[in-house]
mmCIF file of the N, C-alpha and C atoms, coordinates in Angstrom:
data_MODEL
# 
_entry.id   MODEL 
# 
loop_
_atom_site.group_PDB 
_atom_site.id 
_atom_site.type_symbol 
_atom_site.label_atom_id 
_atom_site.label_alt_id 
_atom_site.label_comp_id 
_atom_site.label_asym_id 
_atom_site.label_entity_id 
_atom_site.label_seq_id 
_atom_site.pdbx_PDB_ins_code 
_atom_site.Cartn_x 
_atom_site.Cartn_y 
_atom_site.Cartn_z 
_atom_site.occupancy 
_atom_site.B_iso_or_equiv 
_atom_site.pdbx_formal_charge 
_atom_site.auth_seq_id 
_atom_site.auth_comp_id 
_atom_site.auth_asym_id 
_atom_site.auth_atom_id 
_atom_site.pdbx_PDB_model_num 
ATOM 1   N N  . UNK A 1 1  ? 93.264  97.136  55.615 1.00 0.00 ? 1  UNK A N  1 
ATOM 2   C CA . UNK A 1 1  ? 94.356  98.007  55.252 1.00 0.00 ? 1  UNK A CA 1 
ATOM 3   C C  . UNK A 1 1  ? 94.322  99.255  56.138 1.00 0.00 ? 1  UNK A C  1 
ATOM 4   N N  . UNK A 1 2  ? 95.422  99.592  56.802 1.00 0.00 ? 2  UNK A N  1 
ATOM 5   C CA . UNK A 1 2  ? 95.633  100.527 57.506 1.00 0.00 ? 2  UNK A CA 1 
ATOM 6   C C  . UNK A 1 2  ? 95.503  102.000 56.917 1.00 0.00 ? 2  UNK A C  1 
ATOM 7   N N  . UNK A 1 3  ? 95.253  103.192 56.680 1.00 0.00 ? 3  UNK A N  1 
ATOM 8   C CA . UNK A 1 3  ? 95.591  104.137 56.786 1.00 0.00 ? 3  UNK A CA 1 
ATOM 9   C C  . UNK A 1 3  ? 96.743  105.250 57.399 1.00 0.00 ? 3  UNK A C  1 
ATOM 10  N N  . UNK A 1 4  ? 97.733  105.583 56.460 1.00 0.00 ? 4  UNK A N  1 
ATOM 11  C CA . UNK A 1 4  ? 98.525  106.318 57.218 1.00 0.00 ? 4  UNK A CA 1 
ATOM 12  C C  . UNK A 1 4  ? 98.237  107.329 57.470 1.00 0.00 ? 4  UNK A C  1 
ATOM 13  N N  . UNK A 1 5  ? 98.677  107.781 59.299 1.00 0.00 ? 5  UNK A N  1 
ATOM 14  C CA . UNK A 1 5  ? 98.216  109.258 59.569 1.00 0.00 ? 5  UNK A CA 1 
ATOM 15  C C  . UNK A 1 5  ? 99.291  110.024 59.034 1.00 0.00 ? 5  UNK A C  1 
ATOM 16  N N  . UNK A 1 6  ? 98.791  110.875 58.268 1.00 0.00 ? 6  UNK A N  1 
ATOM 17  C CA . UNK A 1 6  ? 99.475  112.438 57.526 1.00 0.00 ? 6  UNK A CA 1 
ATOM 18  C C  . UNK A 1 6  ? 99.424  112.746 58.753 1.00 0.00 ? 6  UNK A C  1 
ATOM 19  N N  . UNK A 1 7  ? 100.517 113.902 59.424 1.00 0.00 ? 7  UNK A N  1 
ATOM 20  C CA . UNK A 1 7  ? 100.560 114.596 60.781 1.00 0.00 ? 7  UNK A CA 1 
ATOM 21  C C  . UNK A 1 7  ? 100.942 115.661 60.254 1.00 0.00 ? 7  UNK A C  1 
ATOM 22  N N  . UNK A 1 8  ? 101.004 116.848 60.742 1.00 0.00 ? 8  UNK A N  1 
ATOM 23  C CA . UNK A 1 8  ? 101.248 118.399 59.928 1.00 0.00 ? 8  UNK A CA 1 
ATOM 24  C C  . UNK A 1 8  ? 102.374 118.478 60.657 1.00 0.00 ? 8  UNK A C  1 
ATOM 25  N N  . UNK A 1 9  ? 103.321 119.629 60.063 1.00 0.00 ? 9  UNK A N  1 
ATOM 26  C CA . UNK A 1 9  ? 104.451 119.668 60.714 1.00 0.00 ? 9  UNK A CA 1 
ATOM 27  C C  . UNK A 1 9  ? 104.761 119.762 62.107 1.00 0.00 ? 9  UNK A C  1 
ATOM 28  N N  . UNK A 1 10 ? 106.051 119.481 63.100 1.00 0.00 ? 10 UNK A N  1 
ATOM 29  C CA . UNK A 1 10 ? 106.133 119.710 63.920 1.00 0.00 ? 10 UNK A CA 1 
ATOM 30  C C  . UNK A 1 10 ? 107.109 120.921 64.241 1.00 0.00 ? 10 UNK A C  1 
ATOM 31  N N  . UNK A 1 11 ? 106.797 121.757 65.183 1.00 0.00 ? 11 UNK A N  1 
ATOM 32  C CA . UNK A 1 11 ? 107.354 123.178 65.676 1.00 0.00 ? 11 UNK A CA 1 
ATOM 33  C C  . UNK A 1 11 ? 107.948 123.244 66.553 1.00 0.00 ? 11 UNK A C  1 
ATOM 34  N N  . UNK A 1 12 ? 109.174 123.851 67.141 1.00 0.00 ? 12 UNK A N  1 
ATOM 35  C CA . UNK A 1 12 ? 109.928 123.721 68.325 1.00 0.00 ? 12 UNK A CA 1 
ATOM 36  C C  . UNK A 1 12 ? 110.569 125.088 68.662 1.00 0.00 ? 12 UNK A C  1 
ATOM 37  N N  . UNK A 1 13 ? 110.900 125.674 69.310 1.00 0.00 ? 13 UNK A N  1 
ATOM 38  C CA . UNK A 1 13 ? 111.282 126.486 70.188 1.00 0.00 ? 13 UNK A CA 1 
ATOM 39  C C  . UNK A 1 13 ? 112.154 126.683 71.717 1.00 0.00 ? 13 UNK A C  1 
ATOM 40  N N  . UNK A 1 14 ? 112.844 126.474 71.110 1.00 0.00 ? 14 UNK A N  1 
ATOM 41  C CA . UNK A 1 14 ? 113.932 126.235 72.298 1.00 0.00 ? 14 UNK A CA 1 
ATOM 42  C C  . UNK A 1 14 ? 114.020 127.304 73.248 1.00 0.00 ? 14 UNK A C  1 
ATOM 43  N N  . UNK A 1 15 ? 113.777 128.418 73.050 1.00 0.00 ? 15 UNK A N  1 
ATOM 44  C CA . UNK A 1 15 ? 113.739 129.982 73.282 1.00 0.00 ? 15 UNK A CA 1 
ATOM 45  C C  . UNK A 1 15 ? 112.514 130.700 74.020 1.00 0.00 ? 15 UNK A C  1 
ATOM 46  N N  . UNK A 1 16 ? 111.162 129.424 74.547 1.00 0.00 ? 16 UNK A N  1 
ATOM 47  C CA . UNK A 1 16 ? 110.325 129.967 75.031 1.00 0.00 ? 16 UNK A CA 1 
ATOM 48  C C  . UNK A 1 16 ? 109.106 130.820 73.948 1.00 0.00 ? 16 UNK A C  1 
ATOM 49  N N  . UNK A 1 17 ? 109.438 130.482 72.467 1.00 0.00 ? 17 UNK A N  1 
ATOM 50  C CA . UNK A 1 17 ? 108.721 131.549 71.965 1.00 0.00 ? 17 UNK A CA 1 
ATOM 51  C C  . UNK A 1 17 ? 109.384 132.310 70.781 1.00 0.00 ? 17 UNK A C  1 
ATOM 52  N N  . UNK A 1 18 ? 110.409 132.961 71.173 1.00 0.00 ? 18 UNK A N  1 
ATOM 53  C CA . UNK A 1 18 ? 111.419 133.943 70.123 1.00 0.00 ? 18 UNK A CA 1 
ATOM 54  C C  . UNK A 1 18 ? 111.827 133.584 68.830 1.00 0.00 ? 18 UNK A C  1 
ATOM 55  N N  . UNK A 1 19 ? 112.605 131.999 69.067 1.00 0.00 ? 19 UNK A N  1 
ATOM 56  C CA . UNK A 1 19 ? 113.045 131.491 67.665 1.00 0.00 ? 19 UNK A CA 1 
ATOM 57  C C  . UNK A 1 19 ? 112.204 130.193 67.252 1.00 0.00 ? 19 UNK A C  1 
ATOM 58  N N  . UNK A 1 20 ? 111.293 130.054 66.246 1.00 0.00 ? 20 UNK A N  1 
ATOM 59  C CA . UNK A 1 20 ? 110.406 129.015 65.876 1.00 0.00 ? 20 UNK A CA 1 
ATOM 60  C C  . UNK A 1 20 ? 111.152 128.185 64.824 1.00 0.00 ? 20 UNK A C  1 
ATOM 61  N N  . UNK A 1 21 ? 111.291 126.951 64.930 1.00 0.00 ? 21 UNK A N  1 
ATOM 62  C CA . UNK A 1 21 ? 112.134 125.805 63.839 1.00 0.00 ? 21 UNK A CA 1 
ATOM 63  C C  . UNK A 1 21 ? 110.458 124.603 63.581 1.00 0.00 ? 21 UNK A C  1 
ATOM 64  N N  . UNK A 1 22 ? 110.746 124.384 62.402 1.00 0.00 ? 22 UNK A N  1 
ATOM 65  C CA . UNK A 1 22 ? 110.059 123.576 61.656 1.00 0.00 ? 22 UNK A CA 1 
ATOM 66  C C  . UNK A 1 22 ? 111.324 121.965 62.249 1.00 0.00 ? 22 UNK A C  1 
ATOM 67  N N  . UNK A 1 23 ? 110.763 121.016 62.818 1.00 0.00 ? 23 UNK A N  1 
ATOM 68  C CA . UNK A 1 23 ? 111.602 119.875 63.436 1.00 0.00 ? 23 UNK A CA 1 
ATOM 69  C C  . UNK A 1 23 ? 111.053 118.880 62.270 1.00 0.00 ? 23 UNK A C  1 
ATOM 70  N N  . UNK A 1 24 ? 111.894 118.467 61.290 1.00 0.00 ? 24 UNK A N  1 
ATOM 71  C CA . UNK A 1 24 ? 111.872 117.562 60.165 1.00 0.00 ? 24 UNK A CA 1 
ATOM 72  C C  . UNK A 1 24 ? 112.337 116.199 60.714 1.00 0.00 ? 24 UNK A C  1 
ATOM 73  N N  . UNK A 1 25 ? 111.892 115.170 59.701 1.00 0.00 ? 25 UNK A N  1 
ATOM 74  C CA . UNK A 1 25 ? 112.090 113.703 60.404 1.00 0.00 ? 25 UNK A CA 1 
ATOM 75  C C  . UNK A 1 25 ? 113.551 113.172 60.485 1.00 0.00 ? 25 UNK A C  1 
ATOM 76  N N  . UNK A 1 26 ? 114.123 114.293 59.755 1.00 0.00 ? 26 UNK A N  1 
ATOM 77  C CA . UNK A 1 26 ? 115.601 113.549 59.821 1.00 0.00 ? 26 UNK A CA 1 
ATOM 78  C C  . UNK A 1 26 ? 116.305 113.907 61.118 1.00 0.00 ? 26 UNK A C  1 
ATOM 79  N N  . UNK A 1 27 ? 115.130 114.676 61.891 1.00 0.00 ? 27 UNK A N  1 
ATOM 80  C CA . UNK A 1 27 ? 115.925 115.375 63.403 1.00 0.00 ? 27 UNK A CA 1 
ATOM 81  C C  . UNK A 1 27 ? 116.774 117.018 62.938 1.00 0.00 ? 27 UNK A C  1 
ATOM 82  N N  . UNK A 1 28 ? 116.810 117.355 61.307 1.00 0.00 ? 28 UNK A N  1 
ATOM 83  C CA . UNK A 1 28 ? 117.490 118.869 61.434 1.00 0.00 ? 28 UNK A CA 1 
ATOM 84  C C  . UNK A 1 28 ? 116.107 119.587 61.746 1.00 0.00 ? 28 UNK A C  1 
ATOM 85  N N  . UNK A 1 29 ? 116.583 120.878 61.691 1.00 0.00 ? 29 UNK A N  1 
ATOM 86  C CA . UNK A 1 29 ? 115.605 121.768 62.200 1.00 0.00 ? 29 UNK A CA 1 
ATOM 87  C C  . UNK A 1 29 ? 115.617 122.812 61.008 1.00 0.00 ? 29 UNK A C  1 
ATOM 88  N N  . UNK A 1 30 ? 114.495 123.395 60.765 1.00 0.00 ? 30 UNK A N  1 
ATOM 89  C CA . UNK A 1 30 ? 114.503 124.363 59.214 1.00 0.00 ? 30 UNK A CA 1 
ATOM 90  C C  . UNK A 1 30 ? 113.894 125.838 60.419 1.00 0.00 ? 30 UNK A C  1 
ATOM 91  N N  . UNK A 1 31 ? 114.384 126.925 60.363 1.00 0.00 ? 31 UNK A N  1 
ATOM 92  C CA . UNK A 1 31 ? 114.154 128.242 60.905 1.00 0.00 ? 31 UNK A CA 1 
ATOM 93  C C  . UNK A 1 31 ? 113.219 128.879 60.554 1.00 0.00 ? 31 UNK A C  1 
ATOM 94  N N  . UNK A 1 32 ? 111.687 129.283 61.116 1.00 0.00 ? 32 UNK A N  1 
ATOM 95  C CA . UNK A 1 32 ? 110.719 129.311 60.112 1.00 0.00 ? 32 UNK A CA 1 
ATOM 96  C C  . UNK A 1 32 ? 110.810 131.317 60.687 1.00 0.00 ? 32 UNK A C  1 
ATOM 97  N N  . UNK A 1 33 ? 111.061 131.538 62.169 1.00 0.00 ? 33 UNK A N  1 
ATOM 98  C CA . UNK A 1 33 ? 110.821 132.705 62.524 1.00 0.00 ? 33 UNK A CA 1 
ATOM 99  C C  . UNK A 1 33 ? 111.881 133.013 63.797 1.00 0.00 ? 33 UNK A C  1 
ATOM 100 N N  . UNK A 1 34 ? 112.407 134.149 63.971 1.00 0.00 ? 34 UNK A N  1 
ATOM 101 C CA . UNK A 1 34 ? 112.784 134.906 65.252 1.00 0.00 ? 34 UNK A CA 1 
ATOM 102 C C  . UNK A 1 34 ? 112.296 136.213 65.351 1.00 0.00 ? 34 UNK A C  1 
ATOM 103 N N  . UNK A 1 35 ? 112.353 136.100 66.493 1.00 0.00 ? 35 UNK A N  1 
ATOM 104 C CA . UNK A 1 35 ? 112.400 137.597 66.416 1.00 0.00 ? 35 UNK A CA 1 
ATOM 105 C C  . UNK A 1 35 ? 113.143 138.621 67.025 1.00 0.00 ? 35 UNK A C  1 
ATOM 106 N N  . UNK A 1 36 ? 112.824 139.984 66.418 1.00 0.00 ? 36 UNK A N  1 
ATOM 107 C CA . UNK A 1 36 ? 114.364 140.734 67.020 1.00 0.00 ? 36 UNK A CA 1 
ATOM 108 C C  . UNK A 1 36 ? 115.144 140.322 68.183 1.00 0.00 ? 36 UNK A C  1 
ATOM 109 N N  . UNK A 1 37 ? 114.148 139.975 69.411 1.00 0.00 ? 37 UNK A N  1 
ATOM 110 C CA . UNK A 1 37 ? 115.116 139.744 70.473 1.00 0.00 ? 37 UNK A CA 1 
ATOM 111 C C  . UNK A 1 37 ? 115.765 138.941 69.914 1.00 0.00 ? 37 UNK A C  1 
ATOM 112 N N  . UNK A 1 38 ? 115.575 137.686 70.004 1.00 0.00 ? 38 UNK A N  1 
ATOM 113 C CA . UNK A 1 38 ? 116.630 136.811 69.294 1.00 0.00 ? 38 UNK A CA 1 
ATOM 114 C C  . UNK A 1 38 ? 117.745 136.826 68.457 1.00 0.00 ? 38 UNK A C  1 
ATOM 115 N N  . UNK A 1 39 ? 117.284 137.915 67.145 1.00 0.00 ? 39 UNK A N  1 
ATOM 116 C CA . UNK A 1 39 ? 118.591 138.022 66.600 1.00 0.00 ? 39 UNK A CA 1 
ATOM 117 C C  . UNK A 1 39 ? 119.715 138.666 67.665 1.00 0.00 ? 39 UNK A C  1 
ATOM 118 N N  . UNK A 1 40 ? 118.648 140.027 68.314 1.00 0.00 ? 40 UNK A N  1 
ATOM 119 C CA . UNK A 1 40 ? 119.892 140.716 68.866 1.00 0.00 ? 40 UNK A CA 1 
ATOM 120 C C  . UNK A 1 40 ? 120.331 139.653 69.622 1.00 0.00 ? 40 UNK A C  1 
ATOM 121 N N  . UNK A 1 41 ? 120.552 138.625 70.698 1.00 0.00 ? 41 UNK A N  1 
ATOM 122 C CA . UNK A 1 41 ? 120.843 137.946 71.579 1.00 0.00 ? 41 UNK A CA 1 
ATOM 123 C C  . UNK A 1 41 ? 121.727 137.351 70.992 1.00 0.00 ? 41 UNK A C  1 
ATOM 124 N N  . UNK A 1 42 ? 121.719 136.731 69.631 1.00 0.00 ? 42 UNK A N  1 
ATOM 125 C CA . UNK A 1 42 ? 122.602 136.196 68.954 1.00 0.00 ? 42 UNK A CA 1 
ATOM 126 C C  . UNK A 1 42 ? 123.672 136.547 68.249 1.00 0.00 ? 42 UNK A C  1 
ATOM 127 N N  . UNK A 1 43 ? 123.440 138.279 67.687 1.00 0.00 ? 43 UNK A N  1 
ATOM 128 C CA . UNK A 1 43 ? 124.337 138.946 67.442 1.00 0.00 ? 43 UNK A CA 1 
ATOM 129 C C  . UNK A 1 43 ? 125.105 139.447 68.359 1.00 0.00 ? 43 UNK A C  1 
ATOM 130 N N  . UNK A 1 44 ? 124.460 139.708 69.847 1.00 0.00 ? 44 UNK A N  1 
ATOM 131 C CA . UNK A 1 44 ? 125.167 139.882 70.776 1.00 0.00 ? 44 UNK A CA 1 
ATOM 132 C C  . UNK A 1 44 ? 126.440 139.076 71.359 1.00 0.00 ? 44 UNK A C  1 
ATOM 133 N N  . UNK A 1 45 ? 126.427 137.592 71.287 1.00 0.00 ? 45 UNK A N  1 
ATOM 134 C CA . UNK A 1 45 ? 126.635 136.281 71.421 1.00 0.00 ? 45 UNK A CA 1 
ATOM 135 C C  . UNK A 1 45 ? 128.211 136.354 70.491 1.00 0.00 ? 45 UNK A C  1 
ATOM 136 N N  . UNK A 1 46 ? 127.403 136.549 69.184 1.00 0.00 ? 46 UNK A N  1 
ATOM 137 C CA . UNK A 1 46 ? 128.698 136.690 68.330 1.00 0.00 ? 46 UNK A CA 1 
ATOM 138 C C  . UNK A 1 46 ? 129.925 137.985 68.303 1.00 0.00 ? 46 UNK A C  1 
ATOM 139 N N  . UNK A 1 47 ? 129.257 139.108 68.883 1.00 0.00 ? 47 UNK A N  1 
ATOM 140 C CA . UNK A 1 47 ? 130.213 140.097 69.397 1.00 0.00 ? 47 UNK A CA 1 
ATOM 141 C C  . UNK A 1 47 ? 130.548 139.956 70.174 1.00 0.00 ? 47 UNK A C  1 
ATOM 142 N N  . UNK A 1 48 ? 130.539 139.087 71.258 1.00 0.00 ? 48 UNK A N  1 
ATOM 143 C CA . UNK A 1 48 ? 131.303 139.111 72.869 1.00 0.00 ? 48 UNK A CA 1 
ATOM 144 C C  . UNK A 1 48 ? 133.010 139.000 73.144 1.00 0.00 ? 48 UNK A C  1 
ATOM 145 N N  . UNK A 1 49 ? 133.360 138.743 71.318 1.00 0.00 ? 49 UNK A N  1 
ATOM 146 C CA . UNK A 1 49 ? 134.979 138.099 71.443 1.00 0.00 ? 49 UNK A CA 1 
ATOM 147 C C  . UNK A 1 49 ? 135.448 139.874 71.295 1.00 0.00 ? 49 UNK A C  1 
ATOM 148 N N  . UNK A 1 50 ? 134.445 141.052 70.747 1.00 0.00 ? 50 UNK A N  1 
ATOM 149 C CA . UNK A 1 50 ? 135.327 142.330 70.848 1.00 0.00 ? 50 UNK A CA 1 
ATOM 150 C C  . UNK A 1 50 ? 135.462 143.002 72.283 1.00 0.00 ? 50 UNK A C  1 
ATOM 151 N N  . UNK A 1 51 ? 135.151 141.972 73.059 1.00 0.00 ? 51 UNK A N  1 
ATOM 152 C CA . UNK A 1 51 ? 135.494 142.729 74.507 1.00 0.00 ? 51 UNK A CA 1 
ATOM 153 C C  . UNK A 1 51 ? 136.366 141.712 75.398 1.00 0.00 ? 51 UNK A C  1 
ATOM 154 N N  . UNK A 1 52 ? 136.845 142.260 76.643 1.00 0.00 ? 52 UNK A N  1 
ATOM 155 C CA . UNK A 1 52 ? 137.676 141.077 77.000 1.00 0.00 ? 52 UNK A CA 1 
ATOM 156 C C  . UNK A 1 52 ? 139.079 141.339 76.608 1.00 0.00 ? 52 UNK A C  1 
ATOM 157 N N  . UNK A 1 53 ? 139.994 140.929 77.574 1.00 0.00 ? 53 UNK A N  1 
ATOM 158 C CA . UNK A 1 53 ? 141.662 141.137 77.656 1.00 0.00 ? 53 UNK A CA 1 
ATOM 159 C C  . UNK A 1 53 ? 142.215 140.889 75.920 1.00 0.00 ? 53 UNK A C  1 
ATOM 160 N N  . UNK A 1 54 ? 141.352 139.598 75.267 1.00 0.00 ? 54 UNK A N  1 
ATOM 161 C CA . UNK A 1 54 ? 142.097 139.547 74.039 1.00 0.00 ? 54 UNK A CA 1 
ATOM 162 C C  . UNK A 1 54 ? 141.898 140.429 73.596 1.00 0.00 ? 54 UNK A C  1 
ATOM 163 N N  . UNK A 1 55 ? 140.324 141.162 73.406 1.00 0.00 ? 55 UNK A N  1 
ATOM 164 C CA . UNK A 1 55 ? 140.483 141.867 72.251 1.00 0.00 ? 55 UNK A CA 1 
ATOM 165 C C  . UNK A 1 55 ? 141.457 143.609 72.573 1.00 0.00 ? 55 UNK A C  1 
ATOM 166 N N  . UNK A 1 56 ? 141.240 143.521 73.871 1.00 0.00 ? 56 UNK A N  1 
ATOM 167 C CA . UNK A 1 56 ? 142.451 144.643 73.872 1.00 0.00 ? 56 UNK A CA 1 
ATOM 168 C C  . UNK A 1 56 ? 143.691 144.741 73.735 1.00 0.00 ? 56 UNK A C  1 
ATOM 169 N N  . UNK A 1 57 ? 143.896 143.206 73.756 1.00 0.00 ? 57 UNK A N  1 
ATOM 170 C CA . UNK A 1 57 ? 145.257 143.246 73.452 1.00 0.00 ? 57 UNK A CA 1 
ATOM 171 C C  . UNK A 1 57 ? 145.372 143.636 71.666 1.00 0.00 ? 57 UNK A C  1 
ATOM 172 N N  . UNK A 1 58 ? 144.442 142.887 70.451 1.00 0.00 ? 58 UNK A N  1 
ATOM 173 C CA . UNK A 1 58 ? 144.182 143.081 69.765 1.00 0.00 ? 58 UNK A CA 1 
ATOM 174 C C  . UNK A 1 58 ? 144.432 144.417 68.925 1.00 0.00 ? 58 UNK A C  1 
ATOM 175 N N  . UNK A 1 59 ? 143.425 145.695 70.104 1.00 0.00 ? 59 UNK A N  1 
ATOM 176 C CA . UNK A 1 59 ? 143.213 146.887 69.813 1.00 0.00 ? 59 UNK A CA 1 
ATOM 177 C C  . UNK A 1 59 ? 144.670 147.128 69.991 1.00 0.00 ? 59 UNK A C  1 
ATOM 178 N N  . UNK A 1 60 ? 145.528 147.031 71.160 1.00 0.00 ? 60 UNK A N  1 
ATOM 179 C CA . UNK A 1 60 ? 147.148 147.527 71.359 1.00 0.00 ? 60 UNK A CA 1 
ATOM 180 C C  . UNK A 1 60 ? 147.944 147.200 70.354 1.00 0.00 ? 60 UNK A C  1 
ATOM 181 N N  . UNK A 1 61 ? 147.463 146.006 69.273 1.00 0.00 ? 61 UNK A N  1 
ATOM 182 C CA . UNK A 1 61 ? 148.678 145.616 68.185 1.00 0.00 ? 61 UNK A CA 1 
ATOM 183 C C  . UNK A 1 61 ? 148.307 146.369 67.061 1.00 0.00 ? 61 UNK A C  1 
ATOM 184 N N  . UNK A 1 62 ? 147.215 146.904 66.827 1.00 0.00 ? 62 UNK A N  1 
ATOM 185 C CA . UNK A 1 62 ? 146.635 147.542 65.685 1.00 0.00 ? 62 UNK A CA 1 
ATOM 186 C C  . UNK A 1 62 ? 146.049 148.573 65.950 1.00 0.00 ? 62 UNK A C  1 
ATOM 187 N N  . UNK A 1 63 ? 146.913 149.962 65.936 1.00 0.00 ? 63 UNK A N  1 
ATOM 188 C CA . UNK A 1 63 ? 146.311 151.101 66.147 1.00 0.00 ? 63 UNK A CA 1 
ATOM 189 C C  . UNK A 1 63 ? 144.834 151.724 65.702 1.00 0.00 ? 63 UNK A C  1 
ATOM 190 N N  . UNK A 1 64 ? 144.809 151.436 64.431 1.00 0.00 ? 64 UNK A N  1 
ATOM 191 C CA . UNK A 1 64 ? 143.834 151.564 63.908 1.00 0.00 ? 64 UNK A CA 1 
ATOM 192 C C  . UNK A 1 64 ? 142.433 151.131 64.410 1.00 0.00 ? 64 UNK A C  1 
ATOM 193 N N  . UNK A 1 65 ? 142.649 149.584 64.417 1.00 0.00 ? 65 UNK A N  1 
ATOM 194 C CA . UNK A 1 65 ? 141.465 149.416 65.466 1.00 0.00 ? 65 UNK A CA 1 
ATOM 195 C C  . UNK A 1 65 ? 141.491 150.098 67.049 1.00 0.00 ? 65 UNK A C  1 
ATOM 196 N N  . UNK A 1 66 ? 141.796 150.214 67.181 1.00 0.00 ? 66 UNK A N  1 
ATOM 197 C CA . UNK A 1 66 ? 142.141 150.989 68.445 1.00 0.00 ? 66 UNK A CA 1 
ATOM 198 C C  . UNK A 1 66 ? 141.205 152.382 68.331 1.00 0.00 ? 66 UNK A C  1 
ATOM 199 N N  . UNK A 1 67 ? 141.923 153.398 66.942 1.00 0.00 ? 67 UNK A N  1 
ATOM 200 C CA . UNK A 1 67 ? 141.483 154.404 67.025 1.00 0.00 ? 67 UNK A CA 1 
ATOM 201 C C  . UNK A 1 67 ? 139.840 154.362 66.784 1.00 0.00 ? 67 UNK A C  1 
ATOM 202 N N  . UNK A 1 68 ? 139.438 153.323 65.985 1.00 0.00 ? 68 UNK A N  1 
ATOM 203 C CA . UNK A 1 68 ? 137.944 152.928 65.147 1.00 0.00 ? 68 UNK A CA 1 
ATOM 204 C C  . UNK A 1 68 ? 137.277 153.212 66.734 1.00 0.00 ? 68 UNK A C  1 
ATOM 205 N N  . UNK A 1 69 ? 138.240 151.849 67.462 1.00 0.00 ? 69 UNK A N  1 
ATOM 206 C CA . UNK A 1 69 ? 137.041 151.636 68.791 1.00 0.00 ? 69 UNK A CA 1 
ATOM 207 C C  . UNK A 1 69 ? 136.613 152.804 69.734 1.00 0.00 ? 69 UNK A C  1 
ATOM 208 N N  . UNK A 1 70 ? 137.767 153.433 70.097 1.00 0.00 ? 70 UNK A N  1 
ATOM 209 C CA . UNK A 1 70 ? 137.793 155.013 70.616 1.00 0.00 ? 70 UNK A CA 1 
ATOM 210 C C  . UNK A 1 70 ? 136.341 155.634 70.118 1.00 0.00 ? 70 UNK A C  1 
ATOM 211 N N  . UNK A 1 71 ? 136.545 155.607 68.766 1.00 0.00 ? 71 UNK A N  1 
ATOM 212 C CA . UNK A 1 71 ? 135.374 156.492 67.872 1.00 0.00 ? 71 UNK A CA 1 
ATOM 213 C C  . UNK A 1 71 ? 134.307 155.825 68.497 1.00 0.00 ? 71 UNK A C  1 
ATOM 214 N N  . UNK A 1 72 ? 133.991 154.760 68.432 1.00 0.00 ? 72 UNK A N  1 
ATOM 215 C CA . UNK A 1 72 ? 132.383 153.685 68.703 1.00 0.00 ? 72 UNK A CA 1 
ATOM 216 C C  . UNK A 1 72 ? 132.428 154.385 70.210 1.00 0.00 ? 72 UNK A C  1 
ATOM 217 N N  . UNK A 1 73 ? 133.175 154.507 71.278 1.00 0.00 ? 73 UNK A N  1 
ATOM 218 C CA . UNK A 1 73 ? 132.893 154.385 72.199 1.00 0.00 ? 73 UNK A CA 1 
ATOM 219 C C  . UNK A 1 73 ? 132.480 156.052 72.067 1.00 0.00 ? 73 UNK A C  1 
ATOM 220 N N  . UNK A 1 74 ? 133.042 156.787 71.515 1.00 0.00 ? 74 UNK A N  1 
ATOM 221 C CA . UNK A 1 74 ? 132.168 158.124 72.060 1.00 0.00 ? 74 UNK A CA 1 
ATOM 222 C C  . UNK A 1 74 ? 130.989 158.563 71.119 1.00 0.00 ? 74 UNK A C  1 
ATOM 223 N N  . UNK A 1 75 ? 130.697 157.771 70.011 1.00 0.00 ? 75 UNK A N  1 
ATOM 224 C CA . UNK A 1 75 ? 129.257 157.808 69.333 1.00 0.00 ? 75 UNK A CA 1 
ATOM 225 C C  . UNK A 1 75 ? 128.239 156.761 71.081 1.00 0.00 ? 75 UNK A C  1 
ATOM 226 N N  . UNK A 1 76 ? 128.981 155.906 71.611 1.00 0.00 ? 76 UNK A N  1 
ATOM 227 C CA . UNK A 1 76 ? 127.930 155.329 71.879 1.00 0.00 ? 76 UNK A CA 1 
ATOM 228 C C  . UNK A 1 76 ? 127.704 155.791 73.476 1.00 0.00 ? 76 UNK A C  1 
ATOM 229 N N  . UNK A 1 77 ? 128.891 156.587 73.923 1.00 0.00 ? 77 UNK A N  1 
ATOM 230 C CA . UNK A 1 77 ? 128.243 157.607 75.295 1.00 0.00 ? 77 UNK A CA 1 
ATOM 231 C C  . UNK A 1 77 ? 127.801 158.943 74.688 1.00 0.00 ? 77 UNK A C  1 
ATOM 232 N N  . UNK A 1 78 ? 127.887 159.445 73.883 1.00 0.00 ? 78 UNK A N  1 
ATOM 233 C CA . UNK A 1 78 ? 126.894 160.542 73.114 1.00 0.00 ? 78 UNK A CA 1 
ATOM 234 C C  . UNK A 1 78 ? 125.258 160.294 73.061 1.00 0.00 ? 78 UNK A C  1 
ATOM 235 N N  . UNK A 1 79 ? 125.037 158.987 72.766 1.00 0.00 ? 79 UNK A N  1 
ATOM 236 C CA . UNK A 1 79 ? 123.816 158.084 72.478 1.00 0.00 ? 79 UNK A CA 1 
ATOM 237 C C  . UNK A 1 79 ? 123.344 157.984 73.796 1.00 0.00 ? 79 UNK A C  1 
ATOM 238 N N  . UNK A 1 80 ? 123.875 157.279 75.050 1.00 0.00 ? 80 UNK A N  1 
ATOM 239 C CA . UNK A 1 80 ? 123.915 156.815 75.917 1.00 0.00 ? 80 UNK A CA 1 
ATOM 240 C C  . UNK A 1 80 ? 123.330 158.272 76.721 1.00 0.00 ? 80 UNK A C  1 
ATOM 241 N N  . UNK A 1 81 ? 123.794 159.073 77.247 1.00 0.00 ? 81 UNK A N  1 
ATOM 242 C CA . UNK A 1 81 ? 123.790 160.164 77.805 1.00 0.00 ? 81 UNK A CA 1 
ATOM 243 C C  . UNK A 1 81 ? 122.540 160.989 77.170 1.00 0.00 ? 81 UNK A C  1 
ATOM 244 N N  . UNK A 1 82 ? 122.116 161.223 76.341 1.00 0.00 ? 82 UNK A N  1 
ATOM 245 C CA . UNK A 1 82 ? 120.830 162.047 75.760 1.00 0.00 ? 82 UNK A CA 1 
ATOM 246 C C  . UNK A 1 82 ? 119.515 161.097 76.296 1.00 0.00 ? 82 UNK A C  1 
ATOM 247 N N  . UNK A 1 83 ? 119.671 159.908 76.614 1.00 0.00 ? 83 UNK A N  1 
ATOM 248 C CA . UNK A 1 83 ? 118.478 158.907 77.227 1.00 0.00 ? 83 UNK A CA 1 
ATOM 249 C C  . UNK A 1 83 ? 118.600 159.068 78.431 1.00 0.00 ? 83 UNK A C  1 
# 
């Protein structure tokens, strides 16, 4: 009678390191760790649609956003400029 080998989980990293997935037998992947870089890279990823011709066109149909973005941009050369 054979013995089955128990194997401990398997780990994957697509990212070199940053984002660690638990690789289950059904082939999904369970997220065990990232780290900041990663999120930021990913949150970055997901903000990229507020820049770019659409979203100005965007800002031109809706003043408001418009005025919001104005605001971000001089909190973030205020920020920018003291470094």
């Amino acid at each position: 009678m054979r013995k089955k080998k128990k194997s401990g989980p398997i780990y994957v990293s697509p990212d070199g390191g940053e984002t660690v997935y638990e690789q289950l037998p059904s082939g999904d992947r369970v997220l065990i760790e990232q780290s900041q870089l990663a999120k930021d890279e990913l949150q970055a990823h997901e903000e990229v649609e507020m820049t770019g011709v659409e979203a100005i066109a965007l800002r031109r149909k809706y003043p408001t956003l418009q005025k919001a973005w104005n605001q971000y941009r001089v909190v973030w050369n205020l920020i920018n400029s003291e470094q």
